[in-house]
py3Dmol code that shows the C-alpha trace and the ligand (Angstrom):
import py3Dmol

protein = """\
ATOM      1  CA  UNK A   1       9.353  -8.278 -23.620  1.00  0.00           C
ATOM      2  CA  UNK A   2       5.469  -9.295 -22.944  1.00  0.00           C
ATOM      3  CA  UNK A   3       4.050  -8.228 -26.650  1.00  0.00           C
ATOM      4  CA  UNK A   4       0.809 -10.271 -25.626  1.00  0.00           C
ATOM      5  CA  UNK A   5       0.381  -7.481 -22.505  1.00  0.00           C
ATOM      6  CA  UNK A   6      -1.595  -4.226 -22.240  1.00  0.00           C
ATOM      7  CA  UNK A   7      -0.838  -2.662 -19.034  1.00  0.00           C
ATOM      8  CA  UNK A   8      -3.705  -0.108 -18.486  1.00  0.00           C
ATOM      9  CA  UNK A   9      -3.383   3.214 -16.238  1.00  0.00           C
ATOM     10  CA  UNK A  10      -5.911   3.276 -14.346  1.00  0.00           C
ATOM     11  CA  UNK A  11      -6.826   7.516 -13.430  1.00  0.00           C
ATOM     12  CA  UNK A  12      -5.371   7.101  -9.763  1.00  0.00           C
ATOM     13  CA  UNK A  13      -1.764   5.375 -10.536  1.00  0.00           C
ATOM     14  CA  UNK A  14      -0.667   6.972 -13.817  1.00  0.00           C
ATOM     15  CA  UNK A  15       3.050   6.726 -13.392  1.00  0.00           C
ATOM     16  CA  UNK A  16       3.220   3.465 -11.736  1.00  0.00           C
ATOM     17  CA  UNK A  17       1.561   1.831 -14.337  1.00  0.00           C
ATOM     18  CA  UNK A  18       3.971   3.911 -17.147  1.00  0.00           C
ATOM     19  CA  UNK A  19       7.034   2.281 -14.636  1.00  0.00           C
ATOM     20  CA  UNK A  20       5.491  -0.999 -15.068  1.00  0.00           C
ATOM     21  CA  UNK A  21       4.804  -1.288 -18.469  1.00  0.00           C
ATOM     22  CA  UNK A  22       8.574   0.260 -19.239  1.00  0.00           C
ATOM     23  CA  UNK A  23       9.661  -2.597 -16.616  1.00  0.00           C
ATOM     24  CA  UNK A  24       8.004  -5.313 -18.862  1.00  0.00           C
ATOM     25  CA  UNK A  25       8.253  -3.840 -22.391  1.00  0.00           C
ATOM     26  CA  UNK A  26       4.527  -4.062 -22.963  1.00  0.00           C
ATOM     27  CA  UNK A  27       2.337  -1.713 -24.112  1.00  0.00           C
ATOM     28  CA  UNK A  28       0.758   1.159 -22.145  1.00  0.00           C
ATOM     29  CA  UNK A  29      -2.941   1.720 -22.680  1.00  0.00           C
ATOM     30  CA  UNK A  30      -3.939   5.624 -21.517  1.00  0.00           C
ATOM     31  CA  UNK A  31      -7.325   5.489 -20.352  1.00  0.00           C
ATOM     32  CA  UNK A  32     -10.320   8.227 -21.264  1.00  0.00           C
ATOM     33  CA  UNK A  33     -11.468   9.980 -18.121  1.00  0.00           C
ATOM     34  CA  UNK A  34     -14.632  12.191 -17.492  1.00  0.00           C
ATOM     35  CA  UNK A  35     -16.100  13.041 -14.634  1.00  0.00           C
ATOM     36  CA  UNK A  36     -19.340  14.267 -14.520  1.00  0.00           C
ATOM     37  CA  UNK A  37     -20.615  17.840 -12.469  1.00  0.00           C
ATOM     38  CA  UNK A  38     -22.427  14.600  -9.996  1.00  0.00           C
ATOM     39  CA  UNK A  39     -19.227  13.132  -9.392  1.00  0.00           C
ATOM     40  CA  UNK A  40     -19.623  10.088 -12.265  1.00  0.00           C
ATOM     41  CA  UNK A  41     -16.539   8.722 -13.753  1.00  0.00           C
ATOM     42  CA  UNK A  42     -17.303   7.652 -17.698  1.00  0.00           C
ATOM     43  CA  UNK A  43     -14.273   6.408 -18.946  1.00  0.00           C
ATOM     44  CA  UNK A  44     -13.348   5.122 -22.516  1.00  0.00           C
ATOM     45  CA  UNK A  45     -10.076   2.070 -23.014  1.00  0.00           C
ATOM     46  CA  UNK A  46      -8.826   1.389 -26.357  1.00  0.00           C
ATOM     47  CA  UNK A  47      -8.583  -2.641 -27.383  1.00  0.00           C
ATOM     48  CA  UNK A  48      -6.121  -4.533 -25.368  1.00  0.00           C
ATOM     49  CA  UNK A  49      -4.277  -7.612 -25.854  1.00  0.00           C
ATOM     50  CA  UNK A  50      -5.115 -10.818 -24.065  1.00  0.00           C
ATOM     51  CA  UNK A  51      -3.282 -10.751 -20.903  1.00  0.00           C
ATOM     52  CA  UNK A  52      -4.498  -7.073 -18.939  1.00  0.00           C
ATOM     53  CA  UNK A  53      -2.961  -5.737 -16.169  1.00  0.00           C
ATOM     54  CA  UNK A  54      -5.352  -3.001 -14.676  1.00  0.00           C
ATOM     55  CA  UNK A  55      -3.309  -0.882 -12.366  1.00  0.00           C
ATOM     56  CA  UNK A  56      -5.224   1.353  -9.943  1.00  0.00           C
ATOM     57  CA  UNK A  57      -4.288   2.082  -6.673  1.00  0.00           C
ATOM     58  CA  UNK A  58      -7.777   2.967  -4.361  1.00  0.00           C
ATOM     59  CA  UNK A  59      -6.682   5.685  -1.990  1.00  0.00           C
ATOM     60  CA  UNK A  60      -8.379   8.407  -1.255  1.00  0.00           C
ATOM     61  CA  UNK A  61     -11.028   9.470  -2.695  1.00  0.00           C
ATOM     62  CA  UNK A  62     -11.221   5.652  -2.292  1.00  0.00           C
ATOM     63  CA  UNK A  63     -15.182   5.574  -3.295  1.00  0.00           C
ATOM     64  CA  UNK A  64     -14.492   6.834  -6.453  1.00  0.00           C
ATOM     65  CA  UNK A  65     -10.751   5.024  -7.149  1.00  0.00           C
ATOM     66  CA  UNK A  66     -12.525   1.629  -6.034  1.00  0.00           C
ATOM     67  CA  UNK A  67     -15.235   2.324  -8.585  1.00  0.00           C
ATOM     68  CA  UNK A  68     -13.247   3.087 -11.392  1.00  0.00           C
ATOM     69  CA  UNK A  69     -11.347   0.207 -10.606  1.00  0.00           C
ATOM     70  CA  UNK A  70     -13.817  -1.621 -11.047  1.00  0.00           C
ATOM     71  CA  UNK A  71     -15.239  -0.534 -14.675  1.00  0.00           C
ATOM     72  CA  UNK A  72     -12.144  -0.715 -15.957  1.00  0.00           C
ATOM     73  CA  UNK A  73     -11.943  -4.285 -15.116  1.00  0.00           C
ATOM     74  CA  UNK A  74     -15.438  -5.201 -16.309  1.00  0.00           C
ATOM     75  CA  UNK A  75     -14.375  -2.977 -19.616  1.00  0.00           C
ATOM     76  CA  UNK A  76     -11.019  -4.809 -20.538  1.00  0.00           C
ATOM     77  CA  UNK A  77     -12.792  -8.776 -19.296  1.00  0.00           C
ATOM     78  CA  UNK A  78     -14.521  -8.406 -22.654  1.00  0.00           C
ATOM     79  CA  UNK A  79     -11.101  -8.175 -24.536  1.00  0.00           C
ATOM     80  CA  UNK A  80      -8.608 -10.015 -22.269  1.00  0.00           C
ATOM     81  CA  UNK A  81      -8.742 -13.677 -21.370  1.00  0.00           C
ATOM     82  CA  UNK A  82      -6.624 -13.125 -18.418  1.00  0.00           C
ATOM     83  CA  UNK A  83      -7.271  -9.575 -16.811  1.00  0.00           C
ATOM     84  CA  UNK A  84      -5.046  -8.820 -13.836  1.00  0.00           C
ATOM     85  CA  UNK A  85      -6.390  -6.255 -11.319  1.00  0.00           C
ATOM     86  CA  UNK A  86      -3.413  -4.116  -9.410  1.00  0.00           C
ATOM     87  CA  UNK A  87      -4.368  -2.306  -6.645  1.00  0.00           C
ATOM     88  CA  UNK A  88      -0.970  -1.506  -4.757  1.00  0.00           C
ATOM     89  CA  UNK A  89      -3.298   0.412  -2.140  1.00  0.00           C
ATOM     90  CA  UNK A  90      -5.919  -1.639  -0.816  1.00  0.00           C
ATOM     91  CA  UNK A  91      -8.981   0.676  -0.100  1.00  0.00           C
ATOM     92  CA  UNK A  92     -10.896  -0.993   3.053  1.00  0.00           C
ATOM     93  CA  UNK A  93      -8.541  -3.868   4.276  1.00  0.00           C
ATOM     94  CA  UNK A  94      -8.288  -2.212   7.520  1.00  0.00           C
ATOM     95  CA  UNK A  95     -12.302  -3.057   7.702  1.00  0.00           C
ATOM     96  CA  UNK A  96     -11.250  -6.717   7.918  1.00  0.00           C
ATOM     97  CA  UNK A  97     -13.598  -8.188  10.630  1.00  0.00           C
ATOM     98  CA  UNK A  98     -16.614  -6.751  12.758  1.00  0.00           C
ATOM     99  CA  UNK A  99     -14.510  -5.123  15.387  1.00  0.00           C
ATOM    100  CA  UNK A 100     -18.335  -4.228  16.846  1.00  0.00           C
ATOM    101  CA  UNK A 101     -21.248  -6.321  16.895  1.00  0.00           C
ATOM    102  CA  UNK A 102     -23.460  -5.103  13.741  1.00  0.00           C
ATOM    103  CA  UNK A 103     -20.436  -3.838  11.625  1.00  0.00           C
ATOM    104  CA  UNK A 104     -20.227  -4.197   7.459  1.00  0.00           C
ATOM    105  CA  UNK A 105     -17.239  -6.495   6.699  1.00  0.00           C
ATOM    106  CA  UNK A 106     -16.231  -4.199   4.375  1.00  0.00           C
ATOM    107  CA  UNK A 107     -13.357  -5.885   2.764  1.00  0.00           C
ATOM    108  CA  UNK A 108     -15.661  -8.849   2.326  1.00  0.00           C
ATOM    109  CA  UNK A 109     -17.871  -6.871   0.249  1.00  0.00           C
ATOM    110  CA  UNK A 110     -15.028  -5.143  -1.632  1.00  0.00           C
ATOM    111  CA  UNK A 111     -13.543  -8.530  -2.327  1.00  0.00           C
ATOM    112  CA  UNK A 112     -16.630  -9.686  -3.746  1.00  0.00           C
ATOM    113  CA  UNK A 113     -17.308  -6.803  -6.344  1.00  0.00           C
ATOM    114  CA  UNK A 114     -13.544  -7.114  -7.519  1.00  0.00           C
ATOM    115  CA  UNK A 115     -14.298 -11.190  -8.252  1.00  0.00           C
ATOM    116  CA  UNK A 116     -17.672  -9.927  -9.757  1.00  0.00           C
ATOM    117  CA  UNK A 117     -16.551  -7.519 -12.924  1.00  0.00           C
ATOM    118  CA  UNK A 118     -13.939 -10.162 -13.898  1.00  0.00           C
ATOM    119  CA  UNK A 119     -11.242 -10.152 -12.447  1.00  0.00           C
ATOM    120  CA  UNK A 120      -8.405 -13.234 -12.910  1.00  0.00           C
ATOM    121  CA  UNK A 121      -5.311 -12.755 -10.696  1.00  0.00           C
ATOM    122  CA  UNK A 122      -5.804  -9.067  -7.602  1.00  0.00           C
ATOM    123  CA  UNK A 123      -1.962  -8.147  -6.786  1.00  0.00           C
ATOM    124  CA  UNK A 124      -1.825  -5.942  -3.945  1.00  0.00           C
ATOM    125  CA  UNK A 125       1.208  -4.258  -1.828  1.00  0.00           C
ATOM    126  CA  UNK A 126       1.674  -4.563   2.168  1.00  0.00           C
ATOM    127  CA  UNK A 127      -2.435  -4.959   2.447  1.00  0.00           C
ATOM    128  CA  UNK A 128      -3.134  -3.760   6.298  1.00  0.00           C
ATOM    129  CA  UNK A 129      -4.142  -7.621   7.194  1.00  0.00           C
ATOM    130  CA  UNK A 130      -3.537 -10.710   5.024  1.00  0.00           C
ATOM    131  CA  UNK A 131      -6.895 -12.040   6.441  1.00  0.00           C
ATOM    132  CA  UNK A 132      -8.289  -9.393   3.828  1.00  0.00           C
ATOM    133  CA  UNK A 133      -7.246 -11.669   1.513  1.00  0.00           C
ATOM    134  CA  UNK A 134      -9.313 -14.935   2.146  1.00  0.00           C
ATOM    135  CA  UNK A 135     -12.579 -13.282   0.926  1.00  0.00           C
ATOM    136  CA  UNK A 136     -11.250 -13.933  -2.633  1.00  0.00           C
ATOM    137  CA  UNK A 137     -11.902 -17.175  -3.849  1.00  0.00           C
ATOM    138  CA  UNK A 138      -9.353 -15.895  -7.298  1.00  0.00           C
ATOM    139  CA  UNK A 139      -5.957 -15.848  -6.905  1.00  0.00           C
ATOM    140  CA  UNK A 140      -5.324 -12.745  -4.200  1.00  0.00           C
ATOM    141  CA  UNK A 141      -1.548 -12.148  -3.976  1.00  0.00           C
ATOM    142  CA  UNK A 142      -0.048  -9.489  -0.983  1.00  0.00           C
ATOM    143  CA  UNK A 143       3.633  -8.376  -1.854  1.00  0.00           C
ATOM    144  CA  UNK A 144       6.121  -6.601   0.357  1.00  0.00           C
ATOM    145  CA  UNK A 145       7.777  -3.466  -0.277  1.00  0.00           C
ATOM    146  CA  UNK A 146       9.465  -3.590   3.088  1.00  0.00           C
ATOM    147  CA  UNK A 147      13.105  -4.798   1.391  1.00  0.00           C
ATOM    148  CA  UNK A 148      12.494  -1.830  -0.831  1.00  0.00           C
ATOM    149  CA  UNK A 149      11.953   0.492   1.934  1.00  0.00           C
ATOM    150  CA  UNK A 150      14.779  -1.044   3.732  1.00  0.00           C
ATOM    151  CA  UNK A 151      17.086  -0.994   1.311  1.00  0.00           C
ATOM    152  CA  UNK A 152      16.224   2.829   0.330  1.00  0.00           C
ATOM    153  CA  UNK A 153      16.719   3.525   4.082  1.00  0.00           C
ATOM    154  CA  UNK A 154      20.102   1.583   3.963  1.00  0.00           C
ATOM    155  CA  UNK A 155      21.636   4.400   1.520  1.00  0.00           C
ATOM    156  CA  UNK A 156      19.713   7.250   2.690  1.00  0.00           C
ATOM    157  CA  UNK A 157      21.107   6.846   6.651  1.00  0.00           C
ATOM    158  CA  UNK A 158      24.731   5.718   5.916  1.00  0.00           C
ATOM    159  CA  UNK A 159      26.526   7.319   8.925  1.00  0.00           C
ATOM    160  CA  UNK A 160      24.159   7.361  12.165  1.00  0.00           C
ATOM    161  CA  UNK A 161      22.382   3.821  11.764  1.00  0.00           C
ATOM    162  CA  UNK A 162      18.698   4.175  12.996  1.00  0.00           C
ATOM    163  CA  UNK A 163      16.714   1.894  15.579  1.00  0.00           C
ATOM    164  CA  UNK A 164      13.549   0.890  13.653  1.00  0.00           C
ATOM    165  CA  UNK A 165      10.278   1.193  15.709  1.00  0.00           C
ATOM    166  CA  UNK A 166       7.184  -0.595  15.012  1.00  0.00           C
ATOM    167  CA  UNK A 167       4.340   1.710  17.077  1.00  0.00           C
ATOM    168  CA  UNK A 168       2.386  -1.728  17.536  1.00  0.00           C
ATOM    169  CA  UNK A 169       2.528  -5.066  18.388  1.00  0.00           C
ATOM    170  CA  UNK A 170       1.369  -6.493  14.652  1.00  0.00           C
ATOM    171  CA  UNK A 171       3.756  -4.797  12.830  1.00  0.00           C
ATOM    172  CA  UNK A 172       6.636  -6.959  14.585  1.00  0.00           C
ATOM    173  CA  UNK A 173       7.084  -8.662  11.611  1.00  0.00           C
ATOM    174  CA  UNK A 174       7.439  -5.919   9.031  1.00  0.00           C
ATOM    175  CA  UNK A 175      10.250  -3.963  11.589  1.00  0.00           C
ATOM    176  CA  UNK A 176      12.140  -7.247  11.988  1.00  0.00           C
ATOM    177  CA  UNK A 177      12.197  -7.907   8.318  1.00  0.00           C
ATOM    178  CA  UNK A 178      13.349  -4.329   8.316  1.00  0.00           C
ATOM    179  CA  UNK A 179      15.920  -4.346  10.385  1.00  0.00           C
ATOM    180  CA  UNK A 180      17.507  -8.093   8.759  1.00  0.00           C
ATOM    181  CA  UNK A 181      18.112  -6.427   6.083  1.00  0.00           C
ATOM    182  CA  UNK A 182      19.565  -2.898   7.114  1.00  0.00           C
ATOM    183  CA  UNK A 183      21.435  -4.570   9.826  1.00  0.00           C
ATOM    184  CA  UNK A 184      20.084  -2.899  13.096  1.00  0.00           C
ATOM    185  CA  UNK A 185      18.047  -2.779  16.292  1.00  0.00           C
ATOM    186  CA  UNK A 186      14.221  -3.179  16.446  1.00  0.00           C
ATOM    187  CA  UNK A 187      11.236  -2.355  19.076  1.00  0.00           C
ATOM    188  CA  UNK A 188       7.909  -2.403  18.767  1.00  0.00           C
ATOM    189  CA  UNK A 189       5.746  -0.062  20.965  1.00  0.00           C
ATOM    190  CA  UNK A 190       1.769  -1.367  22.137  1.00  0.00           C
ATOM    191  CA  UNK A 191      -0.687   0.954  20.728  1.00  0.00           C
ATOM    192  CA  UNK A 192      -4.155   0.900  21.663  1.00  0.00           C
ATOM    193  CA  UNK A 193      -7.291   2.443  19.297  1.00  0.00           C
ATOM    194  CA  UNK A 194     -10.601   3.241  21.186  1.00  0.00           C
ATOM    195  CA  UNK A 195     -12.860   0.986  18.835  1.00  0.00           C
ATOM    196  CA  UNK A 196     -15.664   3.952  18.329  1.00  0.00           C
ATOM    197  CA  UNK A 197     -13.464   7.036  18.383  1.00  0.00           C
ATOM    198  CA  UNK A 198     -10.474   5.388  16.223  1.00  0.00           C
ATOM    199  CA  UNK A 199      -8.437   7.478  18.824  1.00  0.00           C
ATOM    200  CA  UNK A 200      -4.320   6.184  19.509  1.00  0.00           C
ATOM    201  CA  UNK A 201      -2.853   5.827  22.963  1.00  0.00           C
ATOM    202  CA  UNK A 202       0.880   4.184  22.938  1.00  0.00           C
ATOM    203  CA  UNK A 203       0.785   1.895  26.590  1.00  0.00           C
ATOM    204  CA  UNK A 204       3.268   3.665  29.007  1.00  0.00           C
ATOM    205  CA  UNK A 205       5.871   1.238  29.825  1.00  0.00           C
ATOM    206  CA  UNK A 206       9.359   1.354  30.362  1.00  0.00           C
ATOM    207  CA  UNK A 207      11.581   0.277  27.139  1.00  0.00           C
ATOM    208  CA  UNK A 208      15.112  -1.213  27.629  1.00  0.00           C
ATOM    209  CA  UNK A 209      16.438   0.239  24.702  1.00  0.00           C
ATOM    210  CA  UNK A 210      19.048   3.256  24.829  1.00  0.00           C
ATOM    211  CA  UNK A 211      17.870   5.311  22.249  1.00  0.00           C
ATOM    212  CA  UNK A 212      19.823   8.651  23.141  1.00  0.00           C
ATOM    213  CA  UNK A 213      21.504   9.907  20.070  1.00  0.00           C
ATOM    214  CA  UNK A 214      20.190   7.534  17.924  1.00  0.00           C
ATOM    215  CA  UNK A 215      17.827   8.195  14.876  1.00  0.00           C
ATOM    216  CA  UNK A 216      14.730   6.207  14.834  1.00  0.00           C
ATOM    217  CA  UNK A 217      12.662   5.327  12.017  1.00  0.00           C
ATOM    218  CA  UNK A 218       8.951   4.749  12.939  1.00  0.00           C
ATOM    219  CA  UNK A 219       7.610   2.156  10.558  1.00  0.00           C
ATOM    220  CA  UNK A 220       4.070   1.079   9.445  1.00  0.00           C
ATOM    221  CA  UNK A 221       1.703   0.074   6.886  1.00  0.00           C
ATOM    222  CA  UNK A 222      -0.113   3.303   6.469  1.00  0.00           C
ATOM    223  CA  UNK A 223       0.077   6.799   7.608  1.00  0.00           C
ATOM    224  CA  UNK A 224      -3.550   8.156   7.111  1.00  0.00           C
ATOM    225  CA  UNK A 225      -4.784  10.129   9.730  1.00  0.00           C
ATOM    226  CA  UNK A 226      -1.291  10.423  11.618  1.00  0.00           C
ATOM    227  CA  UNK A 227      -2.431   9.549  15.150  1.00  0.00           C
ATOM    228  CA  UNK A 228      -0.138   6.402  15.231  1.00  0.00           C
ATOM    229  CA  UNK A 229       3.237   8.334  14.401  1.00  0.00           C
ATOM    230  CA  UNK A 230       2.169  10.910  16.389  1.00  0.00           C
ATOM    231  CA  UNK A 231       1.265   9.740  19.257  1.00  0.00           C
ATOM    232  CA  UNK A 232       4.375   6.862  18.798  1.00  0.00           C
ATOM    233  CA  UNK A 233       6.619  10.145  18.347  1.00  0.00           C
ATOM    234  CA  UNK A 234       5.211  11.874  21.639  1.00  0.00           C
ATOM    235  CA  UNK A 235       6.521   8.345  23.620  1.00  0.00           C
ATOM    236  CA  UNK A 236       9.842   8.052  22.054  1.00  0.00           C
ATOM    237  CA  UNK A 237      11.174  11.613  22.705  1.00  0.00           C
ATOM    238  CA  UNK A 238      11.357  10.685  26.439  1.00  0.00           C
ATOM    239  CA  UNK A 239      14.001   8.757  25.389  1.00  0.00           C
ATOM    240  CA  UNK A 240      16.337  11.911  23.722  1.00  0.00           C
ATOM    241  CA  UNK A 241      16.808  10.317  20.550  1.00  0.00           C
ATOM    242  CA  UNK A 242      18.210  12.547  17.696  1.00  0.00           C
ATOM    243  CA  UNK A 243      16.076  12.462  14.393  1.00  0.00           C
ATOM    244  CA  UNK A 244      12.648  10.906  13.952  1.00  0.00           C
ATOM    245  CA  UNK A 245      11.809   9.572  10.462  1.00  0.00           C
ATOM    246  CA  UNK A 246       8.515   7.559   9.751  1.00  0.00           C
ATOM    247  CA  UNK A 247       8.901   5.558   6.979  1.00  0.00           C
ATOM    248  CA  UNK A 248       5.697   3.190   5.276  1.00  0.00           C
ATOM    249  CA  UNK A 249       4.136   1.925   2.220  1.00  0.00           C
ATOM    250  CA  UNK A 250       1.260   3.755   1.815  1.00  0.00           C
ATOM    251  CA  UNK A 251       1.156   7.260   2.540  1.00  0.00           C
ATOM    252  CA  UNK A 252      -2.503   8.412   2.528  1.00  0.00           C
ATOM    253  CA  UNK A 253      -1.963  11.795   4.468  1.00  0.00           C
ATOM    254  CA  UNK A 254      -5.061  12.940   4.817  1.00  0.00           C
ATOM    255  CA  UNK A 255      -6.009  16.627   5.126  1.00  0.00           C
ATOM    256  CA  UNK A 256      -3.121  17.860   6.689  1.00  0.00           C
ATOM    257  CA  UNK A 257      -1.624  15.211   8.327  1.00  0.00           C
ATOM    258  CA  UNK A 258       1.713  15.582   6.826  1.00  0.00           C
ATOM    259  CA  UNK A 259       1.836  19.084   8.588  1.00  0.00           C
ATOM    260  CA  UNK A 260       0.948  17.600  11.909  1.00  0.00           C
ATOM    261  CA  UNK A 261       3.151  14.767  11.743  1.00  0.00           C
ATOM    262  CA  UNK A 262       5.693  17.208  11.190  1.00  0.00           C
ATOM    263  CA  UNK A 263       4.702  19.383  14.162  1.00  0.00           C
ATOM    264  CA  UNK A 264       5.007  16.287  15.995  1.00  0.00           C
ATOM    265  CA  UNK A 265       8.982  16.148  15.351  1.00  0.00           C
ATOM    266  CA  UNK A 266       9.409  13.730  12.214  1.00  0.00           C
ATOM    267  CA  UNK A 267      11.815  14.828  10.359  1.00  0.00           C
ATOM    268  CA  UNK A 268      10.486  12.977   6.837  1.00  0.00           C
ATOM    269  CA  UNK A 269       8.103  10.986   5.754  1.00  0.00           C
ATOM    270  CA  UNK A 270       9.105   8.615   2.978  1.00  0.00           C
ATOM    271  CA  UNK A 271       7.105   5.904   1.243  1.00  0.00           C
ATOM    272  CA  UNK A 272       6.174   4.396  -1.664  1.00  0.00           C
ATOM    273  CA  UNK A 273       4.546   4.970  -4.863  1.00  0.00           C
ATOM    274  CA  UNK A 274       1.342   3.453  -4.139  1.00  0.00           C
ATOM    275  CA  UNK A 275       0.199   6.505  -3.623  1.00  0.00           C
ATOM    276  CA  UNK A 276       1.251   9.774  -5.701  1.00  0.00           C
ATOM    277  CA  UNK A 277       2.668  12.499  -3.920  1.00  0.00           C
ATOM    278  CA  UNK A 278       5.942  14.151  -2.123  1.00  0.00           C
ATOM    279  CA  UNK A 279       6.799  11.514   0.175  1.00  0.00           C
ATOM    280  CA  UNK A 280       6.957   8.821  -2.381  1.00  0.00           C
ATOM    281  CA  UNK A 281      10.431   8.027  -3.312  1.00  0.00           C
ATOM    282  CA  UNK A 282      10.448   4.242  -3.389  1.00  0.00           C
ATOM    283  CA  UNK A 283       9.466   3.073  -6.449  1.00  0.00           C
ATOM    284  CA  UNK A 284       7.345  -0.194  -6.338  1.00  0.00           C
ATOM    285  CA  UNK A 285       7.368  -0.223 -10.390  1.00  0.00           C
ATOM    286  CA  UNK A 286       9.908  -3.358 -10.734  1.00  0.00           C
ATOM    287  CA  UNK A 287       9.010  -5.241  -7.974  1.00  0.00           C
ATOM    288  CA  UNK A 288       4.932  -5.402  -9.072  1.00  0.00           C
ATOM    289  CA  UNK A 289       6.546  -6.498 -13.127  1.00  0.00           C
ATOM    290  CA  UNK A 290       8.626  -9.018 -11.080  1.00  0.00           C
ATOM    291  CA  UNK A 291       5.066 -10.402  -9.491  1.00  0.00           C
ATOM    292  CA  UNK A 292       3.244  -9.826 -12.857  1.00  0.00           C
ATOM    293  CA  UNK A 293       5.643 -12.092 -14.728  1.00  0.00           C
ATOM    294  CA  UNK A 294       5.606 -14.720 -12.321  1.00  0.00           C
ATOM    295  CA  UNK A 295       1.987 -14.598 -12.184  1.00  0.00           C
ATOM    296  CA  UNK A 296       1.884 -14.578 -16.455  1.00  0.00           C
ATOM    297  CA  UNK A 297       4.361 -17.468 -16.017  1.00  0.00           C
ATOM    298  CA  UNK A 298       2.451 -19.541 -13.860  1.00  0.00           C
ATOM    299  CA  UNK A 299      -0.574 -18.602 -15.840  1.00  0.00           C
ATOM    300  CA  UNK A 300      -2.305 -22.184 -16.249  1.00  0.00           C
ATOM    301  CA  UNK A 301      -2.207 -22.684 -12.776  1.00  0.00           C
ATOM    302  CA  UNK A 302      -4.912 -20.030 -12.038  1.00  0.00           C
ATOM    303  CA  UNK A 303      -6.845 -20.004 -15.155  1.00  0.00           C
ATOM    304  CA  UNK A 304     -10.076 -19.141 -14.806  1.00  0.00           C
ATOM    305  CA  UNK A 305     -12.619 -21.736 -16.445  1.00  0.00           C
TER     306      UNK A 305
END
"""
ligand_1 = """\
14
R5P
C -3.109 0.156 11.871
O -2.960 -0.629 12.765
C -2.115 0.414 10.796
O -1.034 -0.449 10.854
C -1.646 1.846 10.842
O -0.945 2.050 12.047
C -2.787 2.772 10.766
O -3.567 2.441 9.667
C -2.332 4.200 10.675
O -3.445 5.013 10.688
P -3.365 6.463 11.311
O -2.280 7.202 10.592
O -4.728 7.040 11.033
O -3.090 6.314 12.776
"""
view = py3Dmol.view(width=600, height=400)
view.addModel(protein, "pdb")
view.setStyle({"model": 0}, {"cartoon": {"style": "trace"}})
view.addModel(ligand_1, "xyz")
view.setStyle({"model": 1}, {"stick": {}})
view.zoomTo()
view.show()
């Protein structure tokens, strides 16, 4: 039981934060909400306790989640000693570089505001790039839901074992943690995105992989716009397999992406909770306690002076 904990639910991740706070037996601070006819958030938190864990995921509408991220934080630094910013979806870590000369380094910026209101320990879940991470100078922590997803898949496809497809080259690591711990095949496809339209092309080349028959599940970070499963999707039926699943961690679905990944010939889309909605039947609410307490735990370590 953490008695000295508030965990706070931030407007964007109200359940995960009730899941974590039942996880850890502390208390769960509701927080005030209005928005104003401009689009303002105001937002009022009772007194918490010295260690605060501030859980608010920043998907979309990621101006406005990001901001009221970040007054939350400043409001609970002036009760909490410790104050522990959760932000399972991390808006902007896909703007991780200047991919063209004169570009914003967006997660720089991002990283800087977060440090700026007071913020102790950031825990974050499958962030698009761990680079994102070295424009903290606090303690920055990335966990992986892929064992979760893994494991979900593991009882959910008990009788035709799927091959799990990566649709590009940097998520080899995620499918083959994937696939250790199902027990099963792996590729990973070469996707290419036009740097000023964003647009997908999957490289045609020939894969030695019989996939005839088999289900696939495509696997990635993030589905936002859909044009990586879709266009991933649109290679792999060449190869006749049966079902087509895409499974991730953050499903941001925009407009009506869901729809259109559908259209495409997935089957499902399953993901976590970082971000509310349909698709989100893995629950990250243990594993982020599990990270909290070992952050708590190795508290002195990081202590801000
Ligand atoms: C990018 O490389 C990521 O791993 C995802 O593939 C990407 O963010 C998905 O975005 P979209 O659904 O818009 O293609």
């Amino acid at each position: 039981m953490y008695k000295d904990v508030s965990i706070v639910a931030g407007p964007s991740s109200v359940d995960l934060a009730s899941g974590i706070s039942k996880h850890l037996g502390a208390e769960l601070v509701p927080v005030d909400l209005r928005v104003f006819a401009d689009g303002e958030s105001k937002m009022k938190v009772r007194r918490v306790k010295d260690h605060c864990v501030i859980v608010q995921s920043t998907y979309p509408p990621t101006d406005r989640h990001l901001l009221q991220a970040l007054m939350l934080i400043k409001r609970c630094s002036e009760d909490s000693a410790k104050v522990y910013a959760v932000m399972p979806y991390m808006a902007y870590s896909r703007q991780d570089r200047a991919f063209l000369k004169g570009e914003a380094v967006s997660m720089d910026a991002v990283a800087k505001l977060i440090e700026a209101v007071g913020t102790n320990t950031l825990i974050t879940v499958d962030i698009h790039s761990p680079a994102s991470l070295s424009y903290f100078t606090i303690n920055a922590q990335n966990i992986s839901a892929v064992g979760l997803l893994a494991r979900y898949a593991k009882v959910k496809f008990k009788t035709n074992v799927p091959i799990v497809v990566s649709p590009d080259k940097g998520g080899i690591q995620r499918v083959m943690e994937f696939a250790n711990e199902f027990g099963t095949d792996m590729i990973a496809l070469t996707k290419r995105r036009n740097k000023d339209t964003g647009e997908v092309t999957i490289e045609e080349r020939e894969l030695n992989c019989n996939m005839v028959d088999r289900d696939l599940i495509l696997l990635d970070d993030t589905i936002s716009t859909g044009g990586s499963i879709i266009e991933a999707c649109r290679f792999l039926r060449k190869y006749k397999p049966n079902k087509i699943y895409a499974m991730c961690t953050h499903a941001v679905l925009i407009g009506d992406t869901k729809r259109r990944v559908k259209a495409a010939g997935v089957e499902e889309i399953i993901s976590t909770n970082s971000i509310p909605g349909n698709s989100a039947k893995v629950d990250l609410a243990g594993l982020i306690s599990g990270q909290i307490k070992n952050v708590i735990e190795s508290k002195s370590l990081w202590s801000k002076c």
